[in-house]
N, C-alpha and C positions, 0 to 999 in steps of 0.2 A: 290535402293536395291542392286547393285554392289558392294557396302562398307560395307555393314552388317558385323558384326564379331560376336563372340561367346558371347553369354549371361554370366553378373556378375556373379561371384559365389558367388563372397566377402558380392556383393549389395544383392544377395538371402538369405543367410544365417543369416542377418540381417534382414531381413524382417521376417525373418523365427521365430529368438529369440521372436523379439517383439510381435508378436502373442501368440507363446505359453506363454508368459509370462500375453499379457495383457486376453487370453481364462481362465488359470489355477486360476490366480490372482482375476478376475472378478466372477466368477462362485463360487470358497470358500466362499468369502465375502457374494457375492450376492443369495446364497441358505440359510446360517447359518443364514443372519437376515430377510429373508424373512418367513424361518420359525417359528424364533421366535416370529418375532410381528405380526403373521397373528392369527385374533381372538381374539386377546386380546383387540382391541378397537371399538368399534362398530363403531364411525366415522372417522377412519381410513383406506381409500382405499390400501390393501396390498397385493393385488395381484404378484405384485413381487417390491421389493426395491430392488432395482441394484445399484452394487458399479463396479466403473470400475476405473483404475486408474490415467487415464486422463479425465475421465467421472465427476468422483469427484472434483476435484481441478477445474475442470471449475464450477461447483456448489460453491462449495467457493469463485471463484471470487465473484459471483453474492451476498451471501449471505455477504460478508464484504461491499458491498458497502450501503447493505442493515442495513446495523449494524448502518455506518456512517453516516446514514441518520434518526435512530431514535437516536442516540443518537446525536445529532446535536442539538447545543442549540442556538438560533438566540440572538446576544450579538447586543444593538446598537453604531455604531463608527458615527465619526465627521470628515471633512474636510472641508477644503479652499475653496470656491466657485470662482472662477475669470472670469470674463466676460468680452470679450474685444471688445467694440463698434469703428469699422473703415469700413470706406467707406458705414455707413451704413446696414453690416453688426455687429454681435454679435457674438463673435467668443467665446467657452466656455476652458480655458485654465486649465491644470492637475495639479494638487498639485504634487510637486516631491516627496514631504514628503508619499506621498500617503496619509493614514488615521491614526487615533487618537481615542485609546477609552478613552478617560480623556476630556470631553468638557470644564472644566476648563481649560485644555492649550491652544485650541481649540480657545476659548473666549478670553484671555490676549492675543494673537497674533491681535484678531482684537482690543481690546483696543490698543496696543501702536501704531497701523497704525493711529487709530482716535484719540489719544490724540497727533501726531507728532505733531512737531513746528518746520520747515514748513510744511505742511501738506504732507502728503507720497502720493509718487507717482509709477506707474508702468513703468519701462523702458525694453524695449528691448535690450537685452544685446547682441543678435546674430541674423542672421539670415541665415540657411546654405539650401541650395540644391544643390541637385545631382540627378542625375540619377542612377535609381536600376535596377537590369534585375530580369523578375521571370520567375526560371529556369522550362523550359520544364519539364513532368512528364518521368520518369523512365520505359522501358517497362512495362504491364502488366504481374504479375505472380498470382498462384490462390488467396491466401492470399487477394492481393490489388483486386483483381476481387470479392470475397468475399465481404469484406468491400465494395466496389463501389456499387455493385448491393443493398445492404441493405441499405446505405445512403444515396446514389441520387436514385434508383427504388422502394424500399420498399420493395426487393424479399430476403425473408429468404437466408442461407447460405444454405442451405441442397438444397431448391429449383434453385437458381442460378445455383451449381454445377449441378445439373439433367438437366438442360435446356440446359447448356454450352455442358455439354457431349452429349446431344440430337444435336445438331446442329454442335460437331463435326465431329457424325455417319453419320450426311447429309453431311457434305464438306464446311461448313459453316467455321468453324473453326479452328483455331488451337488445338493439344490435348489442354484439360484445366487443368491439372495437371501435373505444371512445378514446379519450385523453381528459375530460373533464371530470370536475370531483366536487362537482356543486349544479346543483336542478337548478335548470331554468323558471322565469320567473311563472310562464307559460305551465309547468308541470304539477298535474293534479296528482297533490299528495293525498287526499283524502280520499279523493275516488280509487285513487290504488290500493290503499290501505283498508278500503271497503271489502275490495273482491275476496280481503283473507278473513274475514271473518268469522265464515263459515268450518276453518281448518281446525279438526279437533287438538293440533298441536301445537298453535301459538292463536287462535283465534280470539279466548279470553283476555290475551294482554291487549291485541290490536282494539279489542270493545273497551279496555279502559285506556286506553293511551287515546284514541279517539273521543272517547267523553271527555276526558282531564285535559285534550287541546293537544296536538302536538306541535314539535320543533321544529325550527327550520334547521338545516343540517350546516352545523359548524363550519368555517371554513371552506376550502377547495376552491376552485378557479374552474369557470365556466369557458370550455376552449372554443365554445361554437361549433363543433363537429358535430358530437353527437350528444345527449344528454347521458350522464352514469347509467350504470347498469341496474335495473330492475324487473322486477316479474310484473309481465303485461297480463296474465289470467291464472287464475286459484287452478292448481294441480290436485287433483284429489287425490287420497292415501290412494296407493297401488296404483295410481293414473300413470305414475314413471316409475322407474323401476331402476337398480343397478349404481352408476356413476352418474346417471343422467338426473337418478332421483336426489341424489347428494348434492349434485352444485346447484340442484333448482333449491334446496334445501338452504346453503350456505348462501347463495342469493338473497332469497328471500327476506333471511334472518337479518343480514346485514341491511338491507333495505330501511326495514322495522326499527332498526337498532339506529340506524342513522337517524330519524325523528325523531327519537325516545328523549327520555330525561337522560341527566348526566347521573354516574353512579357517583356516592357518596362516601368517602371514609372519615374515618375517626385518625386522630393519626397522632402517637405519642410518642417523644422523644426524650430522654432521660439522659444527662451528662453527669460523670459522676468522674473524679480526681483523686489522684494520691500523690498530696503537698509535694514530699521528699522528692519526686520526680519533676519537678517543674513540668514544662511542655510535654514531655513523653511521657507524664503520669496522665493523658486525658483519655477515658474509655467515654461511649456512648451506645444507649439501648435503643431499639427502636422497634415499634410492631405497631400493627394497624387494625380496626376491625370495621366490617362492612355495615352502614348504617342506612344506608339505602341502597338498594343496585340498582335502579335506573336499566338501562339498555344490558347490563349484565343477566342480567336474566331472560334476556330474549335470546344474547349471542356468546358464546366460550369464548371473550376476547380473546383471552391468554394464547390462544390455540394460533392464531397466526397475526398477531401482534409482530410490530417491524424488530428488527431486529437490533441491537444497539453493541457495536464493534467498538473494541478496543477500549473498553470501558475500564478504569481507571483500579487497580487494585483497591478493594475497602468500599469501591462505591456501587456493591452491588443493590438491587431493587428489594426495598424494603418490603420485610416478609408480615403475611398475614396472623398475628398471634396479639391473643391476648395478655396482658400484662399487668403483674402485681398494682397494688398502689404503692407511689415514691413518692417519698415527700420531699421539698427541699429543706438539705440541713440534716438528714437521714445518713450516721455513719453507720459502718459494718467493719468489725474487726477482719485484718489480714491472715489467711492460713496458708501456708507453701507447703500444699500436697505433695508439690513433686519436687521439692528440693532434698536433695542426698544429703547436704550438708546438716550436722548434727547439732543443738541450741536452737531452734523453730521457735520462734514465739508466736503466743496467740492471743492479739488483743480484742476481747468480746465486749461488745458495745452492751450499755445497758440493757438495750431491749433483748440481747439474744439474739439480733442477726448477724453473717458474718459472712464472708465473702474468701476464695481463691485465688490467690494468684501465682502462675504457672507459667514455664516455657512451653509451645508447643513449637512444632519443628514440622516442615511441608517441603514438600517439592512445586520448582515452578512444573507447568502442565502446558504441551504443545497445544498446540492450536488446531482443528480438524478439520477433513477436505471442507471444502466450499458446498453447501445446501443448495439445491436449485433456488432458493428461496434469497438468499444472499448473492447469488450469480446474479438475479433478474436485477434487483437492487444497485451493484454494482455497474452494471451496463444502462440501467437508469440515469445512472450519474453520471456517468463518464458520456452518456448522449450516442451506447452502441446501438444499433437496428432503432425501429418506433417501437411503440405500441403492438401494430400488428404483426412485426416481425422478428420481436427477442423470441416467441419460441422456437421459430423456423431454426433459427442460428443456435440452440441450447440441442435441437433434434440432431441438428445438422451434424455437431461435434460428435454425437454420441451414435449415430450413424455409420460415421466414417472410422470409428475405434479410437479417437484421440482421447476421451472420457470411457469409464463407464460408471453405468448407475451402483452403486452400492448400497446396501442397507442405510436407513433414514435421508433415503433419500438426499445421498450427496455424490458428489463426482470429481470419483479418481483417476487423475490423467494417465493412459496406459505408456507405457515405451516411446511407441511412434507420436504420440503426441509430444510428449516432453520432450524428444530429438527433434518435433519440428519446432516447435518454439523457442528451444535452444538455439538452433539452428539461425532460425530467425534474429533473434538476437546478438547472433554475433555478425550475419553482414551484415543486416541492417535495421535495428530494434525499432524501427517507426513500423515497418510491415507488420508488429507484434502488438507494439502497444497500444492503447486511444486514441493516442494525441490527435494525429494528422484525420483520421475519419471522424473523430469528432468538431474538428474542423470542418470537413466536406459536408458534414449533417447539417451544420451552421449556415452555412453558404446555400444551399438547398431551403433551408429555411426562409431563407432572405430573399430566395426568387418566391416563395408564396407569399410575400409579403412584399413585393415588387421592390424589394431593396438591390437586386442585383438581376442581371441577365444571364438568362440560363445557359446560352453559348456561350458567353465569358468563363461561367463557372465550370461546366463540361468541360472546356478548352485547358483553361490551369490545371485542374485537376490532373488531363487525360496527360500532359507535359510533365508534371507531377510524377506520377508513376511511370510513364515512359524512362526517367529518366532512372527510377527505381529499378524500373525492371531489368534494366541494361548493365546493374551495377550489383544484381542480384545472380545474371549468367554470367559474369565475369567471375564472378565471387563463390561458386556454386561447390567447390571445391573445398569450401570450409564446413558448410553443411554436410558434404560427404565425411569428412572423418569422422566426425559425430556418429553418423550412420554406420560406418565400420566400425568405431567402438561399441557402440549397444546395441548391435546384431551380430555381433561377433560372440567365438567364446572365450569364456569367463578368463582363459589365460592368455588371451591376447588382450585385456581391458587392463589398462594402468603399466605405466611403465618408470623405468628410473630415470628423474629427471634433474630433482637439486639436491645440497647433500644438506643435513640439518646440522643445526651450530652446537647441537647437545651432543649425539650419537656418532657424527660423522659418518654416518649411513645415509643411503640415498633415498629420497622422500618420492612414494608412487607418485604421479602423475595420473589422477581420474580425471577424464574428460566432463564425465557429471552427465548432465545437471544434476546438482550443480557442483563448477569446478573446482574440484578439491587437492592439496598434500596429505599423501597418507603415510605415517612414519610405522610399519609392521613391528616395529621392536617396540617400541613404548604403545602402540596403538591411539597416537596423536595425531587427530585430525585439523589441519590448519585451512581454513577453508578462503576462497579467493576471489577476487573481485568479480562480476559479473558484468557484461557489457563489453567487454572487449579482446584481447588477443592474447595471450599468454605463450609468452617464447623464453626458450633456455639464454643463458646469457654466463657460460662457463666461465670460471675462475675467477669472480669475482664475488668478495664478503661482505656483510652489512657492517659497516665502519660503527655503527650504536653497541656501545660499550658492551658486553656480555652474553653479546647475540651470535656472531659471526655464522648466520645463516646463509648461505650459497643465495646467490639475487637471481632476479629472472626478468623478463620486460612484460612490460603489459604498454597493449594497442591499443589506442580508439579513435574514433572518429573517421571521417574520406576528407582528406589524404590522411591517414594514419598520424597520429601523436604518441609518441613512443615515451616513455616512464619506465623507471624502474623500480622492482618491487619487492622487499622482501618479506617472506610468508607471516614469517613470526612477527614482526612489527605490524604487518598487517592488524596481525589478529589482537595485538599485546601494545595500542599505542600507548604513548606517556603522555599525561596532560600535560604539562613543560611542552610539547611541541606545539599546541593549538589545535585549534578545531578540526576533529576527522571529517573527513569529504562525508558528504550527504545527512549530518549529522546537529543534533543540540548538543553544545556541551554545557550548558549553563548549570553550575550545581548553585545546592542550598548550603550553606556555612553551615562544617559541622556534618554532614548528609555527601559530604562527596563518595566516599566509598559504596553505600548503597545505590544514590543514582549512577555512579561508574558502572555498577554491576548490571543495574537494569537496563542502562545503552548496549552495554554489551551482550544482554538480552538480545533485544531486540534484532543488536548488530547479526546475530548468529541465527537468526530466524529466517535469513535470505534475504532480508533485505536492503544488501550491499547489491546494486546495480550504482554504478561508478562509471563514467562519461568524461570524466578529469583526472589530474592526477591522485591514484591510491593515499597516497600521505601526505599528512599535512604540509605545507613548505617550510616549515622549522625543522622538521626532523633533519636529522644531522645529515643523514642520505643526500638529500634535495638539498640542505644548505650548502654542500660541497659542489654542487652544479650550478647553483643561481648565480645569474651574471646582471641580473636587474631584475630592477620590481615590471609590471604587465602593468601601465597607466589605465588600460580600455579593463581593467577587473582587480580582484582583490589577491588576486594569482601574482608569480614571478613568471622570469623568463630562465629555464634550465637550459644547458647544452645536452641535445637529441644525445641520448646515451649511444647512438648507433656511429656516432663519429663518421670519420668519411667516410668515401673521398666528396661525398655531397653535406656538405657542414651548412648544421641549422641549430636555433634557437627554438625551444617551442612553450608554448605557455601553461603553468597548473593547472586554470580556471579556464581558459579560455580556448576554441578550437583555433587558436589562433598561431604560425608557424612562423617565423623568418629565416628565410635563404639568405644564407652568404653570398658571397658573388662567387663568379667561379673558378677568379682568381685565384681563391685562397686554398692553399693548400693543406694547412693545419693549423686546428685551435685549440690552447693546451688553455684549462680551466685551473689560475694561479690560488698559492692560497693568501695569497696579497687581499686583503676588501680595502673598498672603497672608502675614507673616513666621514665622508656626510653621509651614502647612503649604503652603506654595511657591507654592499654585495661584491664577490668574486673580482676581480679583476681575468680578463682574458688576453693571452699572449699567441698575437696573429702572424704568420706565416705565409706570404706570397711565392706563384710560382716565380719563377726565374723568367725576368723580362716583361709580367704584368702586373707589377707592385704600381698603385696610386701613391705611393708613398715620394717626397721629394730626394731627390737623388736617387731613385731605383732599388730604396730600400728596404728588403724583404722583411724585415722583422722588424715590431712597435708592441707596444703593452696597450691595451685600452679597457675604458670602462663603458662599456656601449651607453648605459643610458644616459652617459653623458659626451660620447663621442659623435659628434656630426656626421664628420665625414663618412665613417661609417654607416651610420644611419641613412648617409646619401647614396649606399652603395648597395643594399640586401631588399631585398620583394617581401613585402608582406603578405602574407595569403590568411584571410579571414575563412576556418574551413567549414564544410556541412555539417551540423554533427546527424543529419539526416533523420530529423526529429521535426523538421518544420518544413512547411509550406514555402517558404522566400530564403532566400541566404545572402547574406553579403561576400558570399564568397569571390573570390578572385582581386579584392583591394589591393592595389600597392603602396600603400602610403607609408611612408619610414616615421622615426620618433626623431624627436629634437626639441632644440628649442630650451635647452637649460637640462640641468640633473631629474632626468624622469619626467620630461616634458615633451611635449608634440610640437614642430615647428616644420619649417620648410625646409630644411637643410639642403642638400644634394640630390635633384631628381626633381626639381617644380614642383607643382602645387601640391600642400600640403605634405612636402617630403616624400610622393613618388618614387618609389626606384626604379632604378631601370629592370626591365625584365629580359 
């Protein structure tokens, strides 16, 4: 208490913003739609619908995951089976190749091994070990205490923190609301490590980790707050009891475990080839054994170790097993168990070993709700709530019924959750996503650090959503059908909307989430972009050869950018078009069909949210509208499929629009192009008596990106796409200045038009 000094002002005033911002913010939202949808659905529980702004975006985590997993189509793949019989054992060896959705290739891999002449055999080309260390864990801070109690105890986040803070009012513990992951230089490790000596259940290891010297603990960043969490006095057996007795338990150990030695393995890798296959003949073994455990023996790492997403097909975490001896230079004849075909040969190596190899055949596997554990994780990252308040906002969802807890502990978004984040997403997906509050968190941060002024940043912010919220009661009516179709019954959800180019039957219309064509005859689901608006667009066909699927528009952005869409291309592009929106298309020579297959994984997993246009700008669709390239991106400029009597250009990539004047009456998109730059030529139409044209000429051909005058004559509108903090919106500046060049043409500086 000697050292005390004067409280933050910096760190208050920051705390201060963030409140009023997330009390002001929370309370608009969350009264204006509470009152609008209360009563209007009988099975609608509406007692209050809360929006909060880090409240939200953790409901969207949950609900994309939730996307990914209906839209998740199990595709079957094929690989190499190899089985290596030594000493007795059967050792099962990994395709490097990983897998194959083409069982035709699949199958000529194992034909030319069984038709070799000599017969093919497998050789060990390597055999490597070494010794690994696995490094000690990082102090505990809340975050990792969070995650650990949910993953190894099963104890909610909200409940964890209650208990931790319970047990640090006793003297149990340290505060449990830090952000650091490394002891100060101040902090007596030894004297800590003293008071457990006496514990019949890890006391021995502490008396030899204490004699043998301990560590200072790896890593972590000391944030000044508070120091990581540890046990400030020995608990004796039966002293706690229950949940209380567990996380002083799981404390503890990790504590201990943070000083300890590093664990030790052995770790051997075995490459073994079959010539006849060049590259796709390379399998690899691998296992490990424990030579020391170090801090493993104090704590289950395994038990709530981070989590690692999206981990690469083949590169899963090498497993703990022992393994023959290989030598290199070690062949084993080939045997094809499972080949039907009759002539098998089988060539046996002198010694009498001999090996397998097989097709095996898998399905891909959806991916499951979101664990609290991976929730805390992702809201870590994206900078939702702090420290002290991700579990408030994980309770909070699950409170109000947008989640509920499931078995292991994970969380499935109910109805009314999905319909509000849908919801969200289609006026206005910043209210949903990270972005913008991950922003606001930043700025906040910056007044404790006196990089910004906290009435500045209150002020932006509160303009910010004022202007959201104004644009969210305007709009409020798109959330509502949502709300009539998933509270409604089952036979009023999905209606007929476009016809298909196979069936000539009309394709449901599911509102979703997420938004789907359902074809009831063939039971073909075409599934549809997310992020924007989807409208019928009758009697018009996809001009792509072989499709002639009925089109439709699709909306995005404020002011609206209107695209046209059609389902099957959606789902079915052609590489000849270029690169699908939000997408890699980069393949391996040789590997295009596999990596095709697994974008389109991925693509079907929900993760089409689209903010531009749906198709690429080759596709023949979009080539029959492009009237110029879009200089400010890598987009063209199409004609607004919505035609008059308000004629506009708008851009693929960019929220970017151009108004005609209002002169013009009609613009017929030619199939004339341009011969330097490819695109459309456009044939304009003045009214009668307000032609700029000399002699009062109502009709010209032009090629805008390269017509001035024009360019002197149309408003450019830079739009929100309401994803950010600042916007350029409202620019006038025309194009010019040569073929797909910016100049000053008609309208002053920098090509202004008139507005």
């Amino acid at each position: 208490y000697n050292s005390l000094g004067k409280p933050d002002k910096l760190q208050s005033l920051s705390v201060d913003a963030r409140q009023e911002l997330d009390l002001k913010v929370g309370v608009a939202f969350s009264r204006f739609q509470t009152r609008y949808f209360q009563g209007r659905y009988g099975d609608l529980d509406s007692a209050v619908l809360s929006y909060g702004p880090c409240q939200t975006p953790t409901l969207g985590f949950c609900v994309q995951r939730h996307l990914e997993m209906e839209t998740f189509k199990p595709e079957p793949y094929w690989l190499l089976d190899l089985g290596i019989m030594n000493s007795g054992t059967m050792c099962r060896a990994v395709w490097d190749s990983g897998r194959s959705f083409n069982r035709n290739k699949v199958d000529s891999y194992i034909a030319t091994c069984r038709d070799a002449n000599p017969p093919s055999v497998a050789k060990v080309t390597s055999v490597i070990t070494k010794d690994k260390n696995q490094g000690r864990p990082v102090p505990l801070n809340t975050v990792a205490l969070l995650k650990a109690c949910s993953k190894a105890l099963g104890i909610g986040p909200h409940s964890a923190l209650q208990i931790a803070e319970r047990l640090y009012l006793s003297g149990y513990l340290s505060y449990p609301r830090t952000e650091s992951t490394r002891y100060p230089k101040s902090f007596d490790i030894a004297g800590t490590l003293q008071d457990q000596v006496q514990d019949n259940r890890w006391g021995s290891y502490v008396r030899d980790l204490l004699r043998d010297g301990v560590n200072v603990a790896k890593g972590g960043v000391d944030m000044g707050d508070h120091p990581p969490i540890t046990p400030c006095r020995h608990a004796r057996a039966g002293e706690l009891s229950g949940d209380s007795a567990r996380v002083y338990d799981l404390v503890t150990r990790h504590f201990i475990a943070s000083v300890s030695h590093d664990a030790k393995w052995r770790s051997t890798t075995v490459k073994i080839a079959i010539e006849e296959l060049g590259e796709k003949g390379n399998f690899t073994i691998r296992g490990k054994t424990l030579i020391s455990p170090g801090f493993l023996a104090i704590m289950l790492h395994k038990q709530y170790g981070d989590e690692r997403e999206d981990v690469p097909f083949g590169e899963e975490e090498e497993e703990e097993k022992d393994l023959p001896e290989f030598k290199e230079g070690d062949m084993y004849g080939l045997f094809f168990s499972g080949s039907k075909k009759s002539g098998n040969k089988v060539s046996v190596a002198p010694s009498g070993k001999f090996c397998t190899l097989d097709i095996k055949e898998k399905m891909t596997t959806p991916p499951t709700y979101l664990t609290e554990s991976e929730l805390i994780s992702r809201m870590e990252k994206h900078g939702i709530g702090t420290d002290a308040s991700i579990s408030t906002h994980i309770e909070n969802i699950i409170k109000r019924y947008y989640v509920e807890l499931i078995p292991g502990r994970k969380l499935k978004p109910s109805k009314l959750g999905l319909v509000l984040a849908q919801g969200y997403h289609l006026i206005d997906n910043s209210l949903v996503l990270p972005t913008i509050r991950s922003d606001i968190e930043g700025q906040c941060n910056n007044i404790a650090k006196g990089l910004a002024e906290r009435d500045a940043v209150v002020r932006k912010a509160i303009d910010l959503f004022s202007a959201k919220f104004n644009y969210f009661v305007d709009n409020i009516s798109k959330m509502d059908v949502l709300f009539g179709s998933s509270f409604a019954k089952l036979q009023d959800v999905g209606k007929p909307f476009t016809r298909c180019g196979l069936t000539r039957r009309y394709l449901q219309f599911i509102t979703g989430p997420p938004p789907r064509l359902y074809n009831k005859t063939t039971e073909t689901v075409y599934v549809l972009p997310i992020g924007g608006e989807i409208k019928q667009w009758t009697g018009r066909n996809c001009p792509v050869e072989g499709c002639n699927f009925e089109l439709c528009l699709y909306s995005v952005g404020a002011p609206p950018r209107t695209f046209p869409l059609c389902p099957n291309c959606f789902n079915n592009p052609k590489p000849e078009w270029g690169q699908v929106p939000g997408e890699d298309t980069t393949t391996t020579p040789g590997d295009e069909e596999d990596e095709n297959k697994e974008r389109n994984i991925r693509r079907m997993a929900g993760k089409n949210m689209i903010r531009e246009c749906p198709h690429p700008d080759k596709m023949p669709l979009i080539e029959e509208m492009t009237v110029s390239p879009d200089p400010e991106s890598n987009g063209v400029l199409i004609l607004d499929p919505h035609l008059g009597p308000k004629w506009r250009l708008v851009s693929t990539r960019e929220p970017t629009i151009v108004h005609m004047p209002k002169s013009v009456e009609k613009v017929t998109v030619l199939n004339a192009k341009d011969e330097v730059l490819g695109c459309r030529m456009m044939s304009i139409e003045f009214k009668e008596g307000e032609s700029p044209l000399e002699g009062g000429k109502k009709k010209y051909t032009s090629c805008f990106a390269a017509d001035e005058m024009l360019q002197g004559l149309v408003r450019i509108h830079h739009g929100d796409e309401r994803m950010k903090a600042s916007s350029r919106g409202g620019r006038g500046r025309g194009r010019g200045g040569g073929r797909g060049g910016r100049g000053r043409g008609r309208g002053g500086r920098g090509g202004r038009g008139r507005r």
